[in-house]
C-alpha positions as CSV (number, residue, x, y, z in Angstrom):
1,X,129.8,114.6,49.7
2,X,131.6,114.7,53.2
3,X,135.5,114.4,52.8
4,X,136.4,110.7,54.1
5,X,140.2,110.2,55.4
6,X,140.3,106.7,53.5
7,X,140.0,108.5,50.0
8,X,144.0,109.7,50.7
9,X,145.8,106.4,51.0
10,X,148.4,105.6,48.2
11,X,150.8,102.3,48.3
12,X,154.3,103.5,48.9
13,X,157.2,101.2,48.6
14,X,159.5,101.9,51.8
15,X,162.7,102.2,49.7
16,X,161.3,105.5,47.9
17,X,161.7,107.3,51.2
18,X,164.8,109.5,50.9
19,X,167.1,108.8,54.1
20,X,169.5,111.5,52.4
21,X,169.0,114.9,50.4
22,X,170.2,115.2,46.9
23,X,173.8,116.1,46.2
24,X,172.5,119.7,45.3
25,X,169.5,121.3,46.5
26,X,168.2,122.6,43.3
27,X,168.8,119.3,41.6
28,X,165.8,117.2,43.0
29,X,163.5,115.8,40.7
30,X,160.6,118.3,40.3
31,X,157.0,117.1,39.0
32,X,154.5,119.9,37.6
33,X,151.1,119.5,37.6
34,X,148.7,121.4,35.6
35,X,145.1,121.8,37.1
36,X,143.6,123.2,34.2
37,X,144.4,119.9,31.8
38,X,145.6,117.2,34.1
39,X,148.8,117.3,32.0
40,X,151.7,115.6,34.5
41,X,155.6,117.3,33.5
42,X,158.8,115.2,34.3
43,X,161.7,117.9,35.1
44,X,164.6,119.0,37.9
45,X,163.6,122.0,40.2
46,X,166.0,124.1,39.0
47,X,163.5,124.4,35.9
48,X,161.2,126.0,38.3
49,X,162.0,129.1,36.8
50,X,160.5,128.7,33.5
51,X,157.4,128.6,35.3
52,X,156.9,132.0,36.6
53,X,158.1,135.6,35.7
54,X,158.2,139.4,36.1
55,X,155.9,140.7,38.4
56,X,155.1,137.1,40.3
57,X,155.5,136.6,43.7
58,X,157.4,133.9,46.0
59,X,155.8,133.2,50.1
60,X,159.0,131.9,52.2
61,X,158.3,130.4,55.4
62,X,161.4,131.4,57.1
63,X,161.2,129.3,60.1
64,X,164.8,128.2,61.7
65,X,164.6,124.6,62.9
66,X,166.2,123.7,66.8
67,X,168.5,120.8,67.7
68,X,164.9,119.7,69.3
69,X,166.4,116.3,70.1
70,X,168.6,115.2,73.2
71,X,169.1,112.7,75.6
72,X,169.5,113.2,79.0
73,X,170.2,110.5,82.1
74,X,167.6,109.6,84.9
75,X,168.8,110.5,88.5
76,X,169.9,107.8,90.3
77,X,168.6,105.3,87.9
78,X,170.7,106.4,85.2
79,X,168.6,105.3,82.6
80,X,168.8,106.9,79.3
81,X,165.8,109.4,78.2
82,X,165.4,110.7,74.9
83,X,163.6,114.2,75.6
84,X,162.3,116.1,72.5
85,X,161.4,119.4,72.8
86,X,158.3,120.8,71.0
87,X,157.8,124.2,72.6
88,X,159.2,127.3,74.8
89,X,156.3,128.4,77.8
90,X,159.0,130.4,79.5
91,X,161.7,131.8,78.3
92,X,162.4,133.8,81.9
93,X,162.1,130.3,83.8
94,X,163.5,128.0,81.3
95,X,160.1,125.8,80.9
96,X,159.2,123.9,77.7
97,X,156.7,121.1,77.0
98,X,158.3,117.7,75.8
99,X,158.2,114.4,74.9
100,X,160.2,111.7,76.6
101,X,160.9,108.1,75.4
102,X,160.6,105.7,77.3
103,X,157.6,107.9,78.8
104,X,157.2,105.1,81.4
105,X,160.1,106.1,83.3
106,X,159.7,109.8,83.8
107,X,157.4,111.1,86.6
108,X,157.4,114.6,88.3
109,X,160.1,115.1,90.2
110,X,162.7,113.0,88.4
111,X,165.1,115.2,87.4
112,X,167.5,114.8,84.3
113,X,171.1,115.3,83.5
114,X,172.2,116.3,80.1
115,X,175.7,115.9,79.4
116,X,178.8,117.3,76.8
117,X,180.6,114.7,74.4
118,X,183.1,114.9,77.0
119,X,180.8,113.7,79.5
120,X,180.9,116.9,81.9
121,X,177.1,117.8,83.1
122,X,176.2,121.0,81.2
123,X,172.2,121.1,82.0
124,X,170.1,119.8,84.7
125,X,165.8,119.6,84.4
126,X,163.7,118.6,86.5
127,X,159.8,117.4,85.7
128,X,157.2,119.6,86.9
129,X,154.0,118.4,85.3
130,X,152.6,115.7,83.0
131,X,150.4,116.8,79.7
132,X,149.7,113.3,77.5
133,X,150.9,109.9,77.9
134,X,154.2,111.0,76.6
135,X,154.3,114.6,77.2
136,X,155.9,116.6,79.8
137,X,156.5,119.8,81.1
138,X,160.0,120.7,82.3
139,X,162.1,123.3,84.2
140,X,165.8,123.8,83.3
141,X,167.9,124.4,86.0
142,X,170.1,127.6,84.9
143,X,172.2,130.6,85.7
144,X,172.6,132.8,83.1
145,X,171.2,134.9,80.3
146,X,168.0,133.1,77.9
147,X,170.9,133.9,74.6
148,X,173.8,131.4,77.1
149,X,171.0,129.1,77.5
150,X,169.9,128.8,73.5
151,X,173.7,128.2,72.5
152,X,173.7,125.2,75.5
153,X,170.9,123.7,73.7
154,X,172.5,124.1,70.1
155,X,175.6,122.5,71.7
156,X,173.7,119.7,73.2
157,X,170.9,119.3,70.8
158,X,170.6,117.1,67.7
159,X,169.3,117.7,64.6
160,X,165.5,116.7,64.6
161,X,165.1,114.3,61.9
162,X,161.6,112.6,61.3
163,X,161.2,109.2,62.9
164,X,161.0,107.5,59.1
165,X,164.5,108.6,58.7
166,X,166.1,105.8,60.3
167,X,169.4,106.7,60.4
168,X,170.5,108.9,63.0
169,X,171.4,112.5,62.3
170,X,174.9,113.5,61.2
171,X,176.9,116.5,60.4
172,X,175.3,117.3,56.9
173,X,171.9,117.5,58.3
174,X,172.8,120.7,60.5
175,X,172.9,122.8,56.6
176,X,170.6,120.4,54.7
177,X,167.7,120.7,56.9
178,X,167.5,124.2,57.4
179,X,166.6,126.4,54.6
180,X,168.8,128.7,52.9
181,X,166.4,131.7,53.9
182,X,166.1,130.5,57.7
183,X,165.8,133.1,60.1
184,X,163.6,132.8,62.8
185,X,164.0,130.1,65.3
186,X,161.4,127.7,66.9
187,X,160.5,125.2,64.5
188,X,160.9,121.2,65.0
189,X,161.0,120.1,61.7
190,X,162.2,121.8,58.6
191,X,159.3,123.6,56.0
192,X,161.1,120.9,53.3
193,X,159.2,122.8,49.9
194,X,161.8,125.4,50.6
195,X,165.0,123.0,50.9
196,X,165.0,122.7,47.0
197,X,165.9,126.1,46.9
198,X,169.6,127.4,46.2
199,X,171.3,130.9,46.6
200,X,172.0,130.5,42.8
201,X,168.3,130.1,42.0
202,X,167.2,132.7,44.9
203,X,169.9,135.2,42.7
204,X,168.3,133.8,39.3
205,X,164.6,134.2,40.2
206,X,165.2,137.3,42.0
207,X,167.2,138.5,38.3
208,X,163.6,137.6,36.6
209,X,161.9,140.0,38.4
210,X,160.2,137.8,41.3
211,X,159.1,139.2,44.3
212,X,160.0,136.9,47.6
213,X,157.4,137.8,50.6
214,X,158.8,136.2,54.1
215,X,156.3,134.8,56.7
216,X,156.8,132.5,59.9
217,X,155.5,129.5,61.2
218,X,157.2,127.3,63.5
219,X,156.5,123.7,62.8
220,X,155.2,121.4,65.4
221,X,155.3,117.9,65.7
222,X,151.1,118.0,65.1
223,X,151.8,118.9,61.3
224,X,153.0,114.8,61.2
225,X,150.6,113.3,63.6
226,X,148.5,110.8,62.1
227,X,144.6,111.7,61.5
228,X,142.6,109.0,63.3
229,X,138.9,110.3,62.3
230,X,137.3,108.8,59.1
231,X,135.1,112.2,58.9
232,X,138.0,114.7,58.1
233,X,135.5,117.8,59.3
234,X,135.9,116.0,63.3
235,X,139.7,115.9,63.0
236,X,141.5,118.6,65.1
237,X,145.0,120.2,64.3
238,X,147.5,121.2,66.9
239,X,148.3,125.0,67.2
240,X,151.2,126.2,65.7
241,X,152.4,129.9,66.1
242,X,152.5,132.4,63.1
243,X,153.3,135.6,62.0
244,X,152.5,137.3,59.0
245,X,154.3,140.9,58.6
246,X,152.6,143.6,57.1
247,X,155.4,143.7,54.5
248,X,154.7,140.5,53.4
249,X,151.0,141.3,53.1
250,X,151.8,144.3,51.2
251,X,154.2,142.6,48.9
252,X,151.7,139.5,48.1
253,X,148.4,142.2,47.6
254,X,150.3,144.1,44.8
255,X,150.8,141.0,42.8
256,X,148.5,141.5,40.6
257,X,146.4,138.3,39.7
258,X,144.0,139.4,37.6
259,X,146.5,140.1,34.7
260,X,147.6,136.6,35.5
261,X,150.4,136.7,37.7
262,X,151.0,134.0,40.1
263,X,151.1,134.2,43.6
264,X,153.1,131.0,44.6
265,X,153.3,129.3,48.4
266,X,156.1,127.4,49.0
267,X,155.0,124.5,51.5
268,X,151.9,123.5,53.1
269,X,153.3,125.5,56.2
270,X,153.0,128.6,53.9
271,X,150.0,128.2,52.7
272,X,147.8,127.7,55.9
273,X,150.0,130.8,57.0
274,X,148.4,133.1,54.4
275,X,144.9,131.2,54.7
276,X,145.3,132.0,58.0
277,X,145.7,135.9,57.6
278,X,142.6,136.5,55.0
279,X,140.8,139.8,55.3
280,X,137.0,140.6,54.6
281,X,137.8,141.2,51.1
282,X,140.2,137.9,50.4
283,X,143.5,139.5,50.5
284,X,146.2,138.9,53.1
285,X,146.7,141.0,56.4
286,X,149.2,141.1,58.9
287,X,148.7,138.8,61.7
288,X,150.7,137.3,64.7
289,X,149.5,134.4,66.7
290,X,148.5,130.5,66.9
291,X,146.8,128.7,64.1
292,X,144.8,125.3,64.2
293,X,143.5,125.7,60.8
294,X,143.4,122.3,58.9
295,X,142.4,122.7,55.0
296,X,140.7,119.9,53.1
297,X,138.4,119.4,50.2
298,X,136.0,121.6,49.3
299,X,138.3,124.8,50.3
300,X,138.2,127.8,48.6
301,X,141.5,129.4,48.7
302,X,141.8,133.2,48.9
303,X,145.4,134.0,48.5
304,X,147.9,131.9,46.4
305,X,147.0,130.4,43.0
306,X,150.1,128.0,42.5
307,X,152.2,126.4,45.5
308,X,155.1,124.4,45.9
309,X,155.2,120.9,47.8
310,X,157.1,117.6,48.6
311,X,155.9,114.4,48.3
312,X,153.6,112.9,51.9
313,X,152.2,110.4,53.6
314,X,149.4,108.6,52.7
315,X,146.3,109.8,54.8
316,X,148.3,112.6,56.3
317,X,146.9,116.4,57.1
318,X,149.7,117.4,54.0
319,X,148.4,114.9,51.0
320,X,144.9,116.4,52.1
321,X,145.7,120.2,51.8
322,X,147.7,119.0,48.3
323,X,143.9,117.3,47.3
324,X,141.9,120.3,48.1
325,X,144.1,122.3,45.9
326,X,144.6,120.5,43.0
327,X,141.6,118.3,43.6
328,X,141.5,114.5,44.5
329,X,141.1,112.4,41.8
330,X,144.4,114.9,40.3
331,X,147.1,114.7,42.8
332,X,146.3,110.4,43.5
333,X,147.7,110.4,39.8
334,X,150.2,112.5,40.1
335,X,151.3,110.7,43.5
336,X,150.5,107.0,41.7
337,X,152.8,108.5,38.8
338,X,155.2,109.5,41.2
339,X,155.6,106.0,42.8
340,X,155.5,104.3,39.2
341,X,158.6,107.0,38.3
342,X,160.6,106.5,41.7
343,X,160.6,109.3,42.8
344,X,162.0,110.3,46.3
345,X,159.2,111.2,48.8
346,X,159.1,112.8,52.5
347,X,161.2,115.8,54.2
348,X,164.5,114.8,51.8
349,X,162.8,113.7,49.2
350,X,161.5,115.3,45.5
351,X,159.0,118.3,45.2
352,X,155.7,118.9,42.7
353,X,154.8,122.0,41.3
354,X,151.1,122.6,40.7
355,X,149.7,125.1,38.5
């Protein structure tokens, strides 16, 4: 039976979408699920850690998330432009696709001023193509060095909260929505499974003889956009550039799985990192590059045999992956128990373990 898109809708009461992380990061509410017996655990996710032991193995994505977000000021007009940017062509040149808001208002040749706190001009852009309705392609106007250019941007940039965050960002979201373990920039929104975990629990898991294994994949705003094809094998993901080392390959392959050890993804960006990097013989290989790979029931997965996740939208690429791996009819309880028990759902929200 062909996967259908309407078989991973869910009601979800609006004020269960945390606008705020918890006070401490490895104090969320954590729900395990068990594949083998259905059975549905209530705990925090600091109690991760009597899940998993010596000789198991952790996969990071260890993405660094941009101040994607700023707002710049039309020429002449002097309108206001929000301009969101989603990804670097040119690093030599200074040219990124973006978004703009109000799209309407932008045509090539405009040419946008962004501005301090103190209102002195500090970049200048001009519009050099169109690429959708709202996208945009863009050429900064600067003198200096790609590193002088990257520390403008962090100046000028905000903190790229998801649009059902209504609030706007603030000063706590610069730490909050990073990981602890963040290390390689380029990502638009933060790989949230990992934002659960603390230095304390790193030190903790790492004392109980876990292996952590890094990879990278920068988040694109196509991991969020909505799926508008009933028949989930004619829906089409947006690239996103990864890069699996050959340490972390090497790391993963020794855990050794048939003694029962786990091999455990943290995130949805993680796993479709590692099912993207699967060798003739089902283990993991190094691999740099861009995937579109988009997983959903029936998929066999090669690598990891226990993952970690947040809690996502109804009908969305994310819920989808979570239903191929624990199976449909399992994780529309676990979500419908999840709602019942108030838990917090989206990018700040609670995480499931599932076994």
């Amino acid at each position: 039976m062909k996967a259908k898109l309407s078989q991973f809708n869910y009601e979800l009461p609006e004020e269960l979408i945390a606008e705020y992380p918890s006070e401490n990061r490895d104090e969320s509410r954590l729900m395990v699920v068990h594949r083998d017996s259905g059975k549905i655990e209530h705990k925090i996710f600091k109690d991760v850690i009597d899940y998993f032991d010596d000789g198991d193995t952790f996969i990071f994505n260890n993405t660094r998330v941009f101040p994607a977000r700023m707002f710049g000021i039309k020429e002449k007009t002097e309108a206001n432009i929000e301009v969101f940017l989603l990804r670097e062509l040119n690093p030599e040149s200074f040219l990124w696709d973006v978004l703009v808001d109000p799209a309407r208002k932008i045509r090539v040749g405009n040419k946008l001023f962004f501005k301090d706190k103190e209102g002195e001009n500090k970049l200048v852009a001009e519009v050099v193509d169109n690429t959708t309705s709202r996208g945009r392609t863009i050429r900064f106007y600067f003198d200096g060095t790609t590193d002088e250019f990257r520390a403008i941007l962090q100046q000028l940039g905000h903190t790229p909260l998801p649009k059902y965050i209504k609030r706007e960002a603030e000063d706590l979201d610069l730490e909050r929505f990073q990981t602890i373990y963040a290390k390689e920039i380029g990502a638009v929104a933060a790989p949230t499974a990992g934002l659960h975990f603390s230095r304390e629990l790193m030190k903790r898991l790492e004392i109980k003889g876990i292996s952590f294994a890094e990879l990278t994949l920068h988040i694109g705003l196509g991991t969020f956009r909505s799926i508008d094809v009933e028949d989930l094998s004619k829906h089409k993901m947006d690239a996103e550039y990864f890069k699996v080392t050959q340490e972390a390959a090497d790391i993963v392959n020794r855990t050794d799985k048939k003694r029962g050890r786990k091999v455990c993804a943290v995130g949805t960006t993680s796993m479709r990192s590692i099912e993207s990097a699967v060798n003739a013989t089902g283990q993991l290989k190094p691999a740099e590059g861009w995937t579109n790979k988009f997983i959903f029931p029936k998929y066999d997965f090669n690598i990891a045999n226990c993952m970690i996740t947040n809690m996502h939208l109804p009908k969305s690429s994310l819920l989808i992956m979570i239903a191929a791996f624990a199976g449909t009819e399992l994780t529309l309880d676990a979500y419908n128990e999840a709602v019942k028990e108030k838990y917090r759902f989206f990018s700040y929200g609670d995480a499931m373990l599932i076994l």
